[in-house]
N, C-alpha and C positions, 0 to 999 in steps of 0.2 A: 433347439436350433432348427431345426424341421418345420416347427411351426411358423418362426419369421421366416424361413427358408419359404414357407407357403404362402405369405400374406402379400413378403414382397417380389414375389413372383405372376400372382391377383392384380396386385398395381404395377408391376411393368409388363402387364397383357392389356391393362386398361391404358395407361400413359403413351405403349407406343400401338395401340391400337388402329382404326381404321380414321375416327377424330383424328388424331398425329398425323399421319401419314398424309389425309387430306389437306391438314394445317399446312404443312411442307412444302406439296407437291403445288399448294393453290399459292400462296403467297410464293413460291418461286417462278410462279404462270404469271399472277397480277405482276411481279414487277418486270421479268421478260418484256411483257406486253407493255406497260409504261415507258417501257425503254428502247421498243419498237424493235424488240431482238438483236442488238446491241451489238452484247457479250456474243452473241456466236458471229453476227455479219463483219465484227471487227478483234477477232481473233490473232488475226497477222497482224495487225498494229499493235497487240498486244506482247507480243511477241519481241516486237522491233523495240516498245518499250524495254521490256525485261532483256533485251541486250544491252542496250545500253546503259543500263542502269547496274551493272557488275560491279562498279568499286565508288569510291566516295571522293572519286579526283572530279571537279566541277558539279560535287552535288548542290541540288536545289536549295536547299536549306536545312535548317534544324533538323536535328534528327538523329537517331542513336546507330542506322545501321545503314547501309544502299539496298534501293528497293531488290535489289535480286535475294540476298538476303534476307529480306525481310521476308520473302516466299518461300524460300531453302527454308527457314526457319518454322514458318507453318506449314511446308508442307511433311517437314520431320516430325511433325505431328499428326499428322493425315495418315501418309507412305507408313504402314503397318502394317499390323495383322490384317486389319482387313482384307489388304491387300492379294492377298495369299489363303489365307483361313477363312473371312469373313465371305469372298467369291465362291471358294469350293461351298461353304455352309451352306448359298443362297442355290448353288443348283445344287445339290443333294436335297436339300426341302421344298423346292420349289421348280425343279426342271430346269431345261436349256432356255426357256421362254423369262427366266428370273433377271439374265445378262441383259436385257431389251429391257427390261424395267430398269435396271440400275442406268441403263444410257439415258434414258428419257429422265428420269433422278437429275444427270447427271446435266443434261442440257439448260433445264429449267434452275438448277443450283447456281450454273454459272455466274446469273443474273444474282441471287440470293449472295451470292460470295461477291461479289461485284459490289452492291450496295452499301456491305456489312465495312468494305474497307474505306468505302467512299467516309461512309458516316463518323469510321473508326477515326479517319485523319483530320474532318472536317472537325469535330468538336474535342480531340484530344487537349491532353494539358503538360503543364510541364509542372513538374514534381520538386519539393525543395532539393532534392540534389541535381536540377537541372535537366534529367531525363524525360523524354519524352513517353506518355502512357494513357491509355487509350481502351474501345471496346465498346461492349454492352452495355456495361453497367456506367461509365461513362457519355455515351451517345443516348442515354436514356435519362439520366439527370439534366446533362446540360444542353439538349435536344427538345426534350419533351416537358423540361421545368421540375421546380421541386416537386410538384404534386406527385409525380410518377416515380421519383426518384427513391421509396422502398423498395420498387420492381427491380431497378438498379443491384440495391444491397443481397435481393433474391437471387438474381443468377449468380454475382459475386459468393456468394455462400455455397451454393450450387459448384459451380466451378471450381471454388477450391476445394472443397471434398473429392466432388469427382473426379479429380483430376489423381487422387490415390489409387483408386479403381482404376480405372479406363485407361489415364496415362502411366501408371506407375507398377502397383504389382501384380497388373496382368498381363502386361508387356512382359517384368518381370519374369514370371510364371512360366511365359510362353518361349520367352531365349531357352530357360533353364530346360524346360522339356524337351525343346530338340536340340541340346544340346547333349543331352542324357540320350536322347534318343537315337543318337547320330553319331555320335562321337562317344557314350560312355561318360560324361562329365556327370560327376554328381550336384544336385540343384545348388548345396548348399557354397561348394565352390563359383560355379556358376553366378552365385546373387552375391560374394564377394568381392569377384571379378568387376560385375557390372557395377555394385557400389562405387568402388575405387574409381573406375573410370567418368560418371556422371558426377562424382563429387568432384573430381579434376576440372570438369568443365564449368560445374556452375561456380564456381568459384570467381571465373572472368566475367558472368553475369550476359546481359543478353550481347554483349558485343564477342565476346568468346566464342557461344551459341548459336551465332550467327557465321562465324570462321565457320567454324564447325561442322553444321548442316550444309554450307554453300560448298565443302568439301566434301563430303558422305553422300547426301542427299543424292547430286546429278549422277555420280560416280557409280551408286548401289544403283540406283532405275535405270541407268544405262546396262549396265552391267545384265540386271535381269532382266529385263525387256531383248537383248541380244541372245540370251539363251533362250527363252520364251520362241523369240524369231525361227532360232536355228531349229526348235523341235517342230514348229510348224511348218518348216522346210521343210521336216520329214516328212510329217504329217500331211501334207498339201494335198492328197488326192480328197481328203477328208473334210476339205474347208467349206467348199459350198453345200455341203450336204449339213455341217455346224451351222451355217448361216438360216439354211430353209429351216432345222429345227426352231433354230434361236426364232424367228418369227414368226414361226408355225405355233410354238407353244407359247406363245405368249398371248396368246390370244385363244387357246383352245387345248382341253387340259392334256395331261402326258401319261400317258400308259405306264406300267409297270411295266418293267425291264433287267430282266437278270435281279440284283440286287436294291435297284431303285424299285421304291413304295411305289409310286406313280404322286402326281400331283394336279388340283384342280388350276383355274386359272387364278384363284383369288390366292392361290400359296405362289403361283410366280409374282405376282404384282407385289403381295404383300412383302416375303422378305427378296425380292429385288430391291424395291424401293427402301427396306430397315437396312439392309446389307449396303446399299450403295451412301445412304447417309453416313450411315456408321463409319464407312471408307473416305470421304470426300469431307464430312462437319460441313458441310452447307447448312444454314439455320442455325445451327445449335451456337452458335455464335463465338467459337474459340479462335479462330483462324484472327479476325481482326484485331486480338488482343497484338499481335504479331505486325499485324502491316503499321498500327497505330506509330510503332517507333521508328517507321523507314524515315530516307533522309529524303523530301517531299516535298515543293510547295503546292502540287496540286492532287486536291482528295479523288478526281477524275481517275489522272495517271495511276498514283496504285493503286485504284479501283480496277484498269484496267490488267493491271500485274496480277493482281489476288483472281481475279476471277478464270486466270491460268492454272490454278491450283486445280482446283475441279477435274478441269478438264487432262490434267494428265495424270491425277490420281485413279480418274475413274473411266475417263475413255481411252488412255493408251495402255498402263500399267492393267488396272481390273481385267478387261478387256483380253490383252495376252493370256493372263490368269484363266480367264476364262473358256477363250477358244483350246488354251493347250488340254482344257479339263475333257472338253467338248469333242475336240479331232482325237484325244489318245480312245476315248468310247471307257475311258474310267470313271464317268460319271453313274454308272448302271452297275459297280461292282458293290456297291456298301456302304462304304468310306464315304468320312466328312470330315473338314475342317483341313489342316492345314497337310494331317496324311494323305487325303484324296491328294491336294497338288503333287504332293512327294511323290506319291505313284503314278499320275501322270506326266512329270517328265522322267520320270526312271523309265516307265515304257518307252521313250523314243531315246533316251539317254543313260540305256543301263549303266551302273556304277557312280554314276557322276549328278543324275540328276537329283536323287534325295540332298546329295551335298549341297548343291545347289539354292537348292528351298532352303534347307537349315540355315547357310549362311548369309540368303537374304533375309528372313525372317527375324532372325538377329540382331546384324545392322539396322534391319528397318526398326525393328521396337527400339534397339539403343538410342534411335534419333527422337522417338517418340517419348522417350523417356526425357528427351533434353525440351525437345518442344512441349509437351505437357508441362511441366516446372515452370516455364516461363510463366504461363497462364494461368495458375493456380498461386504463383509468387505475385503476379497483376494483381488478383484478384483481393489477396490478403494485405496487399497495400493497398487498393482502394477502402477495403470495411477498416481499420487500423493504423494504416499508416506505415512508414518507411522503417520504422523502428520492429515489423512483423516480419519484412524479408530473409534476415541471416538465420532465425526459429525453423523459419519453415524451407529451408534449403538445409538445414540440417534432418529437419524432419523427414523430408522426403526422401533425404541418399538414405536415411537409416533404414527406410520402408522397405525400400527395395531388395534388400539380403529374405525380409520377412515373406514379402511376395514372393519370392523364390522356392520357397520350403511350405508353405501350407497351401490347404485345398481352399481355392479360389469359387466355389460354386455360390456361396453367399455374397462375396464380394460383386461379382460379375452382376447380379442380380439390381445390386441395391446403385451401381456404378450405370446400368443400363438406364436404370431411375432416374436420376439424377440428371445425365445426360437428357434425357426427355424435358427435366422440370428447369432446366438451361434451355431449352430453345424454347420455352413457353414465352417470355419476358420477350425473348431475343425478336421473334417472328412478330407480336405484337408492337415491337418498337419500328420494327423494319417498316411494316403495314402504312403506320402513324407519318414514321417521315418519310415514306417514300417521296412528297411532293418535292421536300428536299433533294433526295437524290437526281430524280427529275430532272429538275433546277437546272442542279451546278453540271449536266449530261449533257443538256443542251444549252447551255452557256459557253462551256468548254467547245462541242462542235461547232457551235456560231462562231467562234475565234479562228476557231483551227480553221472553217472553210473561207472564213475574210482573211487569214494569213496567205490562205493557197492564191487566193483571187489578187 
């Protein structure tokens, strides 16, 4: 066990290396740039979209769910650990200079998430039960022609594996420990709990999943983000001395400090930018499997919806995570992962703040549990067909009791992988059609400013 523990540990240092990482950050620069920075200069309209697109009274067309949902839905895939654990991880190894990478991550992704949906709606299909299904490994076949289209069945393969990892029982894992941790619940309760409840929901399929998340989703991020707030209320004399580090050390390495190692600048860049991906899936190409089934006639509009994903996974939620990590000055005691947060709001919130963390940590993986399913259920109906969906939704609720009760340290490893060898296909498809994307970018604004005229 050791030794696959070793080898694929070798190949996800080489997969998400400084190649990755370049791959990412450059193809989320090229299409920014194609797009004339877009995604950030029209944000507010993005916005005004994703209002009105709440329910499916005067929806545009075909379509399995309303674009708001269809975001609630990938973003219950996003809004996780990362969120919480994946932020603390990146400044504990990397310093307060780490948070400045994951925004810069996070501004260039927008575009990256922007594209992914455009393509996901432009070339989706409807399935013989009439469903609308979409993505990667679709926008790569009927986008880029059969020739490419094994690249297709690669991330499909990809995706549905990983999606046991990453979405499944290491979410898993991670309820049941601060649940244990917090409350005293033992894992294996804990992984029977969450069974029962993920299997309740998939059962309704993505229109369910999409109730679902457009209830949890805003609910939990409000919810944490208002605690987050009220500790940096405390905290405020502390703010702009977080901000000079945050830009200080990103650019110039961090001393050791009480319990903090110290770190150069190439460990803030490096897992800011793994941490902020990991958190937001820009690239990796999961998120569109989600938009593909909004109810849509134009691939622009939930372009515009998706590429709000990013930005509130990673510049409002991460963000809070990170300045509360920042202003409490628990980032220099030791601690990493999702304890450091724990004892950063317990510092300004003794009593209540570990609770806090635990019960968002929670809900955020139970959503991520329902969001990952979707996209690894996509995936094993594209390689197979509609007749693989009700196997592998039983597969998956059973996974989850297992993830709860064993040591995830190979799992995490080979799910890290995987993820990598998903955005490989993903980022070269996006590259390919950008011209597309393009296109129908400025097509759409040539209408929209003849409508205003």
């Amino acid at each position: 066990m050791e030794a696959i523990e070793n080898i694929f540990g070798a190949i996800n240092g080489l997969v998400w290396g400084p190649p990755m990482l370049i791959l990412i950050l450059g193809a989320g620069l090229f299409l920014s740039l194609g797009l004339k920075l877009m995604p950030i200069l029209k944000i507010g309209a993005g916005f005004r979209l994703l209002w009105g697109g709440r329910s499916s009274a005067g929806a545009e067309s075909d379509g399995e769910i309303p674009p708001f949902q269809a975001l609630m839905t990938a973003l219950s895939a996003t809004v996780g650990t990362g969120n919480i654990a994946g932020v603390a991880t990146a400044v504990f190894l990397g310093g307060p200079g780490a948070l400045f990478w994951m925004w810069l991550t996070a501004l260039v992704g927008m575009a990256t998430k922007y594209s992914e949906a455009v393509l996901a709606v432009r070339f989706r299909e409807v399935d013989e039960r009439g469903a609308h299904v979409g993505g990667p490994m679709y926008y790569i076949r009927n986008g880029l022609g059969k020739k490419w289209a094994w690249m297709g069945v690669l991330f499909a393969i990809f995706a549905a594996i990983a999606g046991f990892g990453i979405g499944n029982t290491v979410q898993a894992n991670s309820v049941a420990d601060v649940m244990e941790t917090t409350f005293g619940l033992p894992h294996w309760i804990s992984g029977i709990i969450l069974m029962v409840l993920v299997g309740m929901v998939l059962i309704g399929g993505i229109k369910r999943i999409g109730r679902v998340a457009s209830a949890l989703v805003p609910f939990m991020a409000l919810s944490y983000l208002v605690a987050g707030l009220v500790v940096l209320s405390i905290n405020y004399a502390e703010i702009p001395a977080a901000f000079s580090m945050i830009f200080k050390h990103a650019f110039s390495p961090t001393a050791a400090e009480g319990g903090f190692a110290g770190a150069a600048v190439w460990a803030a860049i490096r897992f800011g930018v793994a941490r902020g991906i990991f958190s937001n899936e820009a690239g990796l190409g999961s998120a569109p499997i989600a938009h593909a089934a909004a109810q849509t006639k134009d691939p622009v509009r939930q372009g515009m919806v998706a590429m709000l994903g990013t930005f509130l996974d990673t510049i409002i939620i991460c963000s809070i995570t990170g300045l509360v990590i920042i202003t409490s000055g628990a980032w220099t005691s030791g601690e990493s992962g999702a304890s450091l947060t724990s004892m950063a709001f317990s510092h300004a919130l003794p009593g209540i703040g570990d609770y806090i963390v635990a019960i968002s940590l929670a809900v955020f993986a139970f959503t991520t549990l329902l969001g990952w399913s979707f996209y690894g259920e996509r995936s094993v109906e594209f390689l197979f067909g509609v007749k693989a969906i009700v196997p592998y939704r039983i597969a998956w609720v059973l996974a989850i009791p297992v993830g709860a009760t064993v040591n995830l340290g190979l799992i995490w490893l080979i799910a890290d992988t995987l993820n990598a060898m998903m955005a490989l296909p993903n980022l070269v498809a996006l590259l390919l059609l950008s011209p597309v994307v393009f296109k129908l970018t400025k097509e759409y604004f040539e209408k929209e400013r003849a409508v205003g005229l």
